[in-house]
KELO-802220 format. One record per residue: x, y, z of N, C-alpha, C, CB in turn. Coordinates in steps of 0.1 Angstrom, whole numbers, plus 5000, padded with zeros to 4 digits. Atoms other than C-alpha are relative to their C-alpha. Glycine has a CB too. Example, Ala and Ser with C-alpha at 12.3 -4.5 7.8 and 13.67 -1.06 7.14 Angstrom:
500949885000512349555078500950125000499050005012/499149895000513749895071499250115008500450054986/
***
This chain:
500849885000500050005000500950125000499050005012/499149894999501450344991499150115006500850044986/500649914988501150645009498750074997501050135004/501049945005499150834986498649895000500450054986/501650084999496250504984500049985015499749834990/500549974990496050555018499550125007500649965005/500349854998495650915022498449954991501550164991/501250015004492950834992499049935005500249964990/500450154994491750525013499050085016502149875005/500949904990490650785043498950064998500650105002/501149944998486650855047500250095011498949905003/500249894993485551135059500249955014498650074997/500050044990484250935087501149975010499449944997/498450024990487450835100500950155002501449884989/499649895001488351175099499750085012499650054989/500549984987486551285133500250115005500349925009/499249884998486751615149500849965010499250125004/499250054990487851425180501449934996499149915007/498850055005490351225163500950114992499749884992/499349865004491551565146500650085009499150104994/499249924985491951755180501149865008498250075015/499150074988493451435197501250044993499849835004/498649975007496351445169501050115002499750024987/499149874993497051785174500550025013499550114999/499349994985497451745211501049885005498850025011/498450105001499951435205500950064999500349924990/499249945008501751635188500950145004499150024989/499249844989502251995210500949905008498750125016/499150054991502951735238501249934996499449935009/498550095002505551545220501450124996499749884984/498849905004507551885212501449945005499850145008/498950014987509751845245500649894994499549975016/499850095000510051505239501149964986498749965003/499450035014511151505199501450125007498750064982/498849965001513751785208501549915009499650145003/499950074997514951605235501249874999499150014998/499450125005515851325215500850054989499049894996/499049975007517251485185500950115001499650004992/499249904997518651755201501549975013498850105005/499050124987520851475221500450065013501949944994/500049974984520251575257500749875002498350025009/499050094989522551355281498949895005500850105015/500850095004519551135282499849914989499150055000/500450065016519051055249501149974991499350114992/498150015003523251045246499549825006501750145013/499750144996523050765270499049854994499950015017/501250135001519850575260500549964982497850085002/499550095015521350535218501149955007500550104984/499250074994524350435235499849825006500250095009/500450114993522450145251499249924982498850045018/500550095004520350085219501250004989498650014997/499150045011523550075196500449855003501350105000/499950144995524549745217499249964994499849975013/500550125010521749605195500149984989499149974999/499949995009522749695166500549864989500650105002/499450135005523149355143500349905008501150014994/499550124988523749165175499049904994499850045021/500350135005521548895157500349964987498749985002/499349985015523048925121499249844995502350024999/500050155004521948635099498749925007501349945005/501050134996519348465122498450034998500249945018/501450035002515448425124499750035010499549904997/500449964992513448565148498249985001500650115000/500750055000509748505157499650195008500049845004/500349884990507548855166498649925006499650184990/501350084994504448715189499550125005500249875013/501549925002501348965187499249945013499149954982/500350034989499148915214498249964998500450145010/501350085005495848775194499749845002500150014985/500250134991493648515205500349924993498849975005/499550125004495048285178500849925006500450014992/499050034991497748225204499749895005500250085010/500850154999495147975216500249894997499049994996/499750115012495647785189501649974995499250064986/498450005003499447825188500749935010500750144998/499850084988501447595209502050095000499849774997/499149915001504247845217501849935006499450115008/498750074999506547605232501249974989499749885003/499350035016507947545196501050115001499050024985/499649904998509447885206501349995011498950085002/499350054985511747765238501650034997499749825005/497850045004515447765217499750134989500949774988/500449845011513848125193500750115007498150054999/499649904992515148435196498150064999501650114992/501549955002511448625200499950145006499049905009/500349874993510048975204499050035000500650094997/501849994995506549015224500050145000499549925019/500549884995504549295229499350055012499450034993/501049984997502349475249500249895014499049994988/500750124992500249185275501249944999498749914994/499550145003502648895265500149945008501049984995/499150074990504348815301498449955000501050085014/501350124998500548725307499749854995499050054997/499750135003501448415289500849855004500250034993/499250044998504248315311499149895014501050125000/500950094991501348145336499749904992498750055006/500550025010499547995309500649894995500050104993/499350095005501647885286501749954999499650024992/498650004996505047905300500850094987500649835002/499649965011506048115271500550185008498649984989/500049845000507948485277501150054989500450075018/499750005013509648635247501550045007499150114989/498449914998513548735245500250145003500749994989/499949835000512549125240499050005004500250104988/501349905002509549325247500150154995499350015013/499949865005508349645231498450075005500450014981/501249954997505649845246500050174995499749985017/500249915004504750165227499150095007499749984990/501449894997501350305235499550045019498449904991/499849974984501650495267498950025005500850135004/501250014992498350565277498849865000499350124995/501050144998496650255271501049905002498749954987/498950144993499850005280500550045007501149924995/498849994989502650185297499550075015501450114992/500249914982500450395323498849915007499150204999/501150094986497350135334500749865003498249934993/499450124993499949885332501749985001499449874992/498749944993503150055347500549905010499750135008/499450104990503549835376500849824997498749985009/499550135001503749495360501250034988498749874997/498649975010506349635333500750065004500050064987/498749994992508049795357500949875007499650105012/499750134993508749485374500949884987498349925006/498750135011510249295340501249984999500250014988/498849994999513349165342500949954990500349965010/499750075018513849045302500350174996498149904988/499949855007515449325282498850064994501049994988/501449965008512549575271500250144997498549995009/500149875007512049855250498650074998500649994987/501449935001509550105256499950154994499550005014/500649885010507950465241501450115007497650085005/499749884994510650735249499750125007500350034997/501049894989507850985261499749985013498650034996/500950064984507250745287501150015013499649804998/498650014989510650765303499850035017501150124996/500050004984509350925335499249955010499950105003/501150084993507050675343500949885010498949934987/499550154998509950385349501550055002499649884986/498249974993513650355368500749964991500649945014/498550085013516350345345500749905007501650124995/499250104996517750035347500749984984499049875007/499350065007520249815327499249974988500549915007/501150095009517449635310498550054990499549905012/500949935005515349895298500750134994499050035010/499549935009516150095265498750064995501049944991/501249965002513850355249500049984986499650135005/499949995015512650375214499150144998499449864991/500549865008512050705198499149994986501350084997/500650035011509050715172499850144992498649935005/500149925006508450995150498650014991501049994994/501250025002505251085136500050014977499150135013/499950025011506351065097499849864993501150044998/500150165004505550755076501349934995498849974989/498650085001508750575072500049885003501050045008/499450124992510250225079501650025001499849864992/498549994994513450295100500849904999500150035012/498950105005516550105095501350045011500450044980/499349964990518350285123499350075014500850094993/500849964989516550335158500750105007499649895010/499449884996519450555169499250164995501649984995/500849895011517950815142498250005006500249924980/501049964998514250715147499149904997499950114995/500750055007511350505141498850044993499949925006/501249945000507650575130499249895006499650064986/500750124996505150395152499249944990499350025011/500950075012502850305121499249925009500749914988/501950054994499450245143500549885001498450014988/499950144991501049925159501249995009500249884991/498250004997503849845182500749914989500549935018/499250135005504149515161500650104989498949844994/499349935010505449795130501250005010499350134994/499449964995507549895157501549885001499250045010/499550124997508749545166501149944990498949925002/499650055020509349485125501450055005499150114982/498849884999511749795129501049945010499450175004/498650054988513649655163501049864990499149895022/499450145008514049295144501350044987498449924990/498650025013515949445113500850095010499750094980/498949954991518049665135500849925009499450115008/499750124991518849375155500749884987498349955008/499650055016519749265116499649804997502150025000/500650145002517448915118499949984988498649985005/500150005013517348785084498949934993501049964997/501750045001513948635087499650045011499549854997/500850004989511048745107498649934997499850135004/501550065005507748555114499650055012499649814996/501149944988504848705130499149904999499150164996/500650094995502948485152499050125009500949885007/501049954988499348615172499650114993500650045017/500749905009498648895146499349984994500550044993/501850035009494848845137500050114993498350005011/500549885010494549205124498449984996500950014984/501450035001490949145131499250015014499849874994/500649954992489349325160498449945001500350144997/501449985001485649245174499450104996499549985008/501249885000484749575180500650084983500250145018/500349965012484249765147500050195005498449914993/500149844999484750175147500850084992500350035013/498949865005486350505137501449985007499350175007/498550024998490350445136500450095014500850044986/499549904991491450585169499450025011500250094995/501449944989488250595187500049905016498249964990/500250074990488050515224499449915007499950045003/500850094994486550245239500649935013499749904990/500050074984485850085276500149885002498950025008/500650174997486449735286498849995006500949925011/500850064990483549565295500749875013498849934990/499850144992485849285311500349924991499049955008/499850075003485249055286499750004985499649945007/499750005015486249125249501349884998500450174994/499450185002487848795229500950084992499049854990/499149925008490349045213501749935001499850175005/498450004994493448895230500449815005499950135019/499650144997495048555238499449985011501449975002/500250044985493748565278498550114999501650055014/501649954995490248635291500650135008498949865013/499849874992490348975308501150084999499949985012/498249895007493549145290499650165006500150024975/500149864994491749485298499049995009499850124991/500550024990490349495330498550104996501150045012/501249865006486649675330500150115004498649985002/499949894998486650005327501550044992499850015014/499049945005490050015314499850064982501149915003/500249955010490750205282500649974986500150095004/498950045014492050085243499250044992500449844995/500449955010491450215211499649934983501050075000/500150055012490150085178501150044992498850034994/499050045006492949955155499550084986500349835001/500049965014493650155121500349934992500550074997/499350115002494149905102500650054983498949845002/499149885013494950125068501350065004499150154997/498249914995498250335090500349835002500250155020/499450134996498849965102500649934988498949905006/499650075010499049825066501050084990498849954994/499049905001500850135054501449935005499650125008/498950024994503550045077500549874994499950005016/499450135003503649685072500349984988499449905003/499750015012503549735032502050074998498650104991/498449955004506949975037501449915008500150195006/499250075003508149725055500549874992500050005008/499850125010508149435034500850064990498649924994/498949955011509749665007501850015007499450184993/498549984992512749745034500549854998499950035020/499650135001513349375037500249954989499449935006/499649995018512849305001501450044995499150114991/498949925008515549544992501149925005500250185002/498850044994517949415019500249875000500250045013/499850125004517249065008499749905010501049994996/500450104987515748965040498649984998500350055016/501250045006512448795043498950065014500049814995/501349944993508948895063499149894996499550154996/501350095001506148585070499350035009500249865000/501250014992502948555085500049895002498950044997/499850105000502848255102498550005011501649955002/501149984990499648365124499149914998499350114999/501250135005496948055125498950104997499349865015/501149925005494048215106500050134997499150005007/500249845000495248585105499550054987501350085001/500449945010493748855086500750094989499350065005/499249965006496549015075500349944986500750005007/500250105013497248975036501250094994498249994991/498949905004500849235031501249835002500450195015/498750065001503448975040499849824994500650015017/500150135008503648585022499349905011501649944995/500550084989501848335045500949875002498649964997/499350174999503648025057499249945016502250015002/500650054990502447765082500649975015499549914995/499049944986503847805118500449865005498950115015/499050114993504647425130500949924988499049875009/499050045011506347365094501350094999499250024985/499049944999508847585107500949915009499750145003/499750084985510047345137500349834992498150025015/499350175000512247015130499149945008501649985007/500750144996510046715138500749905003499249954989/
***
């Protein structure tokens, strides 16, 4: 998908006055935050510093991104135990379950992940990369590096420089993996297929019990998440598959049933020596 048939691809309706004013007030508050970072404050010195240490440190190998969709159900993640892997969001909630917790995490979206669920990602002790705006929410430690997003449509190739979140963290995730220089990635748990149905961006309340997620009660009731864009989402994921293309690396879907239809499909336990 290119930029322009997505600009064309925008109804009015998705257009909202609310979703018009929220943008712009992303956007004042991220001033601080963008200069900040490219204006290399002694913060933002030390934090590329930490994410240059990943730079290619996986050169060559395969990696597995695990999404946090209820196909997970259906996925027996153990297959994953000797993978390098990079979760999002929820994931550790899998580590009851199905004994499963990923090599990385990446949590982007500060008001609906990093602030109602501050406590249990403060507490992670797996390397994790989270939103740079979020920094003053959580103690610098060793094990926690930020990632800086930018609000341009891009697929980054250098996180020191910048990423663009592209309406997912999993875009995000894409972007850590080639920086991390994986030479295949397969996305696992990425349905790209929401119950609820709405205006891109638009707020919505847990009741408690929406099937949106691998685990019963992912957002507690009352808490707050947003209908998925799934046009900026596919944007992203179309520019990445061209990144990888070019650099001769590959991008699968290996999701049981996903909706997704940008990257080649393959089947997820035909990856795993028998």
């Amino acid at each position: 998908m290119s930029r322009l048939k997505y600009i064309k691809g925008i109804s009015l309706k998705e257009l909202s006055i609310e979703r018009i004013v929220n943008a712009v007030k992303v956007r004042l508050k991220d001033i601080p935050h963008f200069m900040a970072w490219h204006g290399n404050s002694a913060a933002a010195k030390r934090n590329k510093e930490k994410l240059l240490k990943y730079h290619n440190i996986h050169k060559g190998k395969r990696c597995f991104i695990v999404a946090n969709g209820p196909s997970l159900k259906e996925t027996d993640l153990s297959f994953l135990k000797d993978e390098f892997t990079i979760g999002m969001n929820r994931i550790y909630l899998n580590a009851d379950k199905m004994g499963f917790m990923p090599t990385y995490i990446v949590v982007m979206d500060i008001a609906i992940q990093l602030m109602q669920f501050q406590e249990d990602l403060e507490a992670l002790t797996l390397p994790k990369f989270f939103n740079w705006n979020a920094r003053s929410l959580f103690t610098e430690k060793e094990n926690l590096t930020y990632i800086r997003s930018d609000y341009t449509p891009k697929f980054s190739t250098d996180l020191v420089e910048t990423t663009w979140g592209g309406h997912s963290v999993t875009a995000v995730c894409i972007q850590l993996a080639f920086y991390m220089g994986f030479d295949k990635v397969y996305l696992v748990g990425k349905d790209h297929n929401y119950e609820q149905k709405g205006t891109p961006g638009g707020l919505v309340y847990s009741t408690g019990d929406e099937k949106n997620h691998f685990v019963q009660g992912y957002y507690k009731k009352g808490m707050a998440w947003r209908i998925p864009d799934y046009k900026g989402e596919e944007l992203a994921y179309s520019m990445a598959k061209e990144a990888f293309d070019k650099a001769n690396r590959k991008i699968y879907d290996a999701t049981i049933n996903g909706q997704l239809n940008i990257f080649p499909k393959v089947e997820y336990y035909s990856l795993f020596k028998k």
